[in-house]
FILO-303176 format. One record per residue: residue in three letters; chain; x, y, z of N, C-alpha, C in turn. Coordinates in steps of 0.2 Angstrom, whole numbers, plus 2048, in hexadecimal, padded with zeros to 3 digits. Each point is the difference from the previous one (the first is absolute). Example, Ala and Ser with C-alpha at 12.3 -4.5 7.8 and 13.67 -1.06 7.14 Angstrom:
! residues 2
Ala / A / 842 / 7E4 / 827 / 7FC / 806 / 800 / 804 / 806 / 800;
Ser / A / 7FE / 805 / 7FC / 804 / 806 / 801 / 7FC / 805 / 803;
//
This chain:
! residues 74
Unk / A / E2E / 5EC / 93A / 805 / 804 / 804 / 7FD / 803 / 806;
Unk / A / 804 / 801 / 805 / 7FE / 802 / 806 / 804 / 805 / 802;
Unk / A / 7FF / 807 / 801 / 801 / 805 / 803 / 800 / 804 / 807;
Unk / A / 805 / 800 / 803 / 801 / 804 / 806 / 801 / 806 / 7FF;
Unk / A / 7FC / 806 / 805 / 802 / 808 / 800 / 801 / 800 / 803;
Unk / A / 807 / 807 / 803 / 801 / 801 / 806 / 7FB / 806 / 802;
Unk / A / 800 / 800 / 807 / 7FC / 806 / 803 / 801 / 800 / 807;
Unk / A / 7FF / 808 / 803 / 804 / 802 / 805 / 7F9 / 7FE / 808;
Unk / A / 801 / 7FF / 803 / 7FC / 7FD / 805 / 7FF / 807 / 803;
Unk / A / 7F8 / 801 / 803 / 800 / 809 / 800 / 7FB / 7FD / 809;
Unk / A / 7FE / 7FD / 7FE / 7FB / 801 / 808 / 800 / 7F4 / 801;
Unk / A / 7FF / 802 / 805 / 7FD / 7F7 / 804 / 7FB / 802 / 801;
Unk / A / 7FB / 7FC / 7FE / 7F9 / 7FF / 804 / 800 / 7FC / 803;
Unk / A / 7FA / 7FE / 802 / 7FE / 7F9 / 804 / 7FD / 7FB / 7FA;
Unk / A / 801 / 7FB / 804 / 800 / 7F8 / 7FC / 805 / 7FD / 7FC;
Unk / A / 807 / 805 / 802 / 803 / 7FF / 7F9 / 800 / 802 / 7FC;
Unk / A / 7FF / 806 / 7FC / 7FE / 804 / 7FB / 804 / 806 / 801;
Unk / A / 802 / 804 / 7FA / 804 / 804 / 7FF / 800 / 806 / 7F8;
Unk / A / 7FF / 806 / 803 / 800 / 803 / 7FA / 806 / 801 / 7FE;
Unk / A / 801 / 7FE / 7F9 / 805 / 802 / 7FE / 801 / 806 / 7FA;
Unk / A / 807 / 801 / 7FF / 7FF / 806 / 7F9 / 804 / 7FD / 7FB;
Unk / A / 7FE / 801 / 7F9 / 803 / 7FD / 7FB / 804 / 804 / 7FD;
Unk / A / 7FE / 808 / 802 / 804 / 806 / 7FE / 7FB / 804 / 7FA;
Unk / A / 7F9 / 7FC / 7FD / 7FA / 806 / 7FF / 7FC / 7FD / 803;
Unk / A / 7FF / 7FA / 804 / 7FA / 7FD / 803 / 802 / 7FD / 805;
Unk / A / 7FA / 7FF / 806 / 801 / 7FF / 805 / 7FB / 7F9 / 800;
Unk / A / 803 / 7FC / 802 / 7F8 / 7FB / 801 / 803 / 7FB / 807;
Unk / A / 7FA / 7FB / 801 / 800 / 7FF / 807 / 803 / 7F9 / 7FE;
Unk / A / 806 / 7FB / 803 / 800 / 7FB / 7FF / 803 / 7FC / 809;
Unk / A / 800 / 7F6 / 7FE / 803 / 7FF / 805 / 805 / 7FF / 800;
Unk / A / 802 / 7FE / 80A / 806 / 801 / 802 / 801 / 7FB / 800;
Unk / A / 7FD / 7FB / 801 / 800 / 7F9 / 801 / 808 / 7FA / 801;
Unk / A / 801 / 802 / 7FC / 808 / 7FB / 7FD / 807 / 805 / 800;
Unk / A / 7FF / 804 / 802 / 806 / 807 / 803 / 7FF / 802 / 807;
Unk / A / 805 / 803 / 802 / 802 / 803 / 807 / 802 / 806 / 7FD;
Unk / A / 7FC / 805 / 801 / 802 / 809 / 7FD / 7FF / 805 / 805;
Unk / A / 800 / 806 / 7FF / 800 / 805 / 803 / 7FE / 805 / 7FB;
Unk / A / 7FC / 805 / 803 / 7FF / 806 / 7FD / 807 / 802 / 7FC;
Unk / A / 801 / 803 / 7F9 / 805 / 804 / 7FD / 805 / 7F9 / 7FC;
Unk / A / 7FE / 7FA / 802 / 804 / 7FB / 7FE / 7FB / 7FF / 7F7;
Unk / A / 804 / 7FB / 7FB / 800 / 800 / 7FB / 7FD / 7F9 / 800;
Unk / A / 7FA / 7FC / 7FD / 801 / 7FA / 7FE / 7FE / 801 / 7F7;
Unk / A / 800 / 7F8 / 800 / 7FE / 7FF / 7F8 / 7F9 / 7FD / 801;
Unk / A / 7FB / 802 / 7FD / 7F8 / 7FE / 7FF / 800 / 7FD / 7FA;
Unk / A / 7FB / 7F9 / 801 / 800 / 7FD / 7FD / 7F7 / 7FE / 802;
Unk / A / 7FC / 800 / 7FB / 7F7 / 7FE / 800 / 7FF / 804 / 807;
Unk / A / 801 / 803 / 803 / 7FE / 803 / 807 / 804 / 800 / 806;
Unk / A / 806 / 7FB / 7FE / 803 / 7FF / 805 / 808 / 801 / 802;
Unk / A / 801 / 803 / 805 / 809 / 802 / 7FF / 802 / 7F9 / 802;
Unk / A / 805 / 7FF / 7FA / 804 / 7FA / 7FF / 806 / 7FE / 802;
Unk / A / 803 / 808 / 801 / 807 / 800 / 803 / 803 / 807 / 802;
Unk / A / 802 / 802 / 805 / 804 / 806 / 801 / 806 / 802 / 7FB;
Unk / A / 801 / 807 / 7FE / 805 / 802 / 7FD / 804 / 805 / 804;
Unk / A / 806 / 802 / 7FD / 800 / 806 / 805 / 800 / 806 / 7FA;
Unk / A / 800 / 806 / 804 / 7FC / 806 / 7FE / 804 / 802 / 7F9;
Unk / A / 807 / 7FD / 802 / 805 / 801 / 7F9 / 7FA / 7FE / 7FB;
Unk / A / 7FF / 7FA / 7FF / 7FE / 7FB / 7FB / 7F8 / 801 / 7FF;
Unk / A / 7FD / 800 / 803 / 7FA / 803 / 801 / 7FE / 804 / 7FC;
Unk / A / 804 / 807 / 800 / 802 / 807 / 7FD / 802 / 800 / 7F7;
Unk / A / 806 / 7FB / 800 / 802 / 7FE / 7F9 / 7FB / 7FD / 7FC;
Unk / A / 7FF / 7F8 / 805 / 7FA / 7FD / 7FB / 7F9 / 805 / 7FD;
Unk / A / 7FE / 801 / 806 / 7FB / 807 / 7FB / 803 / 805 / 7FE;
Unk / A / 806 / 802 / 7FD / 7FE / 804 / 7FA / 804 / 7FE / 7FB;
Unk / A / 802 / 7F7 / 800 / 7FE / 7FE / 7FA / 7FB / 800 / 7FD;
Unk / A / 7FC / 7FD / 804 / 7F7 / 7FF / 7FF / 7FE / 806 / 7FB;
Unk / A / 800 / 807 / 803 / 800 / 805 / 7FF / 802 / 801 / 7F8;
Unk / A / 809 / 7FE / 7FF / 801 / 801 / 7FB / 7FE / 7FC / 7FA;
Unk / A / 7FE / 7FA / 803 / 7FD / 7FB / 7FA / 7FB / 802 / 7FE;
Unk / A / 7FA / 806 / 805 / 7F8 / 7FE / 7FD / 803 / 808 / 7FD;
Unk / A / 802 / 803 / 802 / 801 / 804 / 7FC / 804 / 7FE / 7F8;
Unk / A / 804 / 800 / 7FF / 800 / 7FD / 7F7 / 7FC / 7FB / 7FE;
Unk / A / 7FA / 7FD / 804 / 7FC / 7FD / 7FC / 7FB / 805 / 7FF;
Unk / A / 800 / 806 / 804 / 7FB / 806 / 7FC / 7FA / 7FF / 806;
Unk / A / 800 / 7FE / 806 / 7FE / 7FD / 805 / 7FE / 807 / 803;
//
């Protein structure tokens, strides 16, 4: 099973590369296969945003996420 997270695009670097926030962490991935902007939302998948969201959905989807790892005691 294969898993995408959303997370909010925070800075562009060079090479294509982009920090992003998950909402308690921040990690570095590519930009590669999207067209985004600082403040825009995609979905990460292995390092890679896979597709833009917009901030509605972005915002919802984590905090399902949120609510799921929480009742697993996460």
């Amino acid at each position: 099973m294969c898993i995408a997270v959303p997370a909010e695009v925070i800075e562009i670097r060079d090479g294509n590369l982009g920090l992003v926030d998950f909402g308690d962490l921040q990690h570095e991935v590519r930009l590669d296969l999207v067209d985004v902007k600082v403040g825009e939302f995609v979905l990460v998948h292995v390092g890679f945003a896979i597709q833009r969201l917009s901030r509605e959905e972005g915002l919802e989807t984590r905090e399902l996420f949120r609510q799921v790892y929480e009742a697993m005691g996460s």
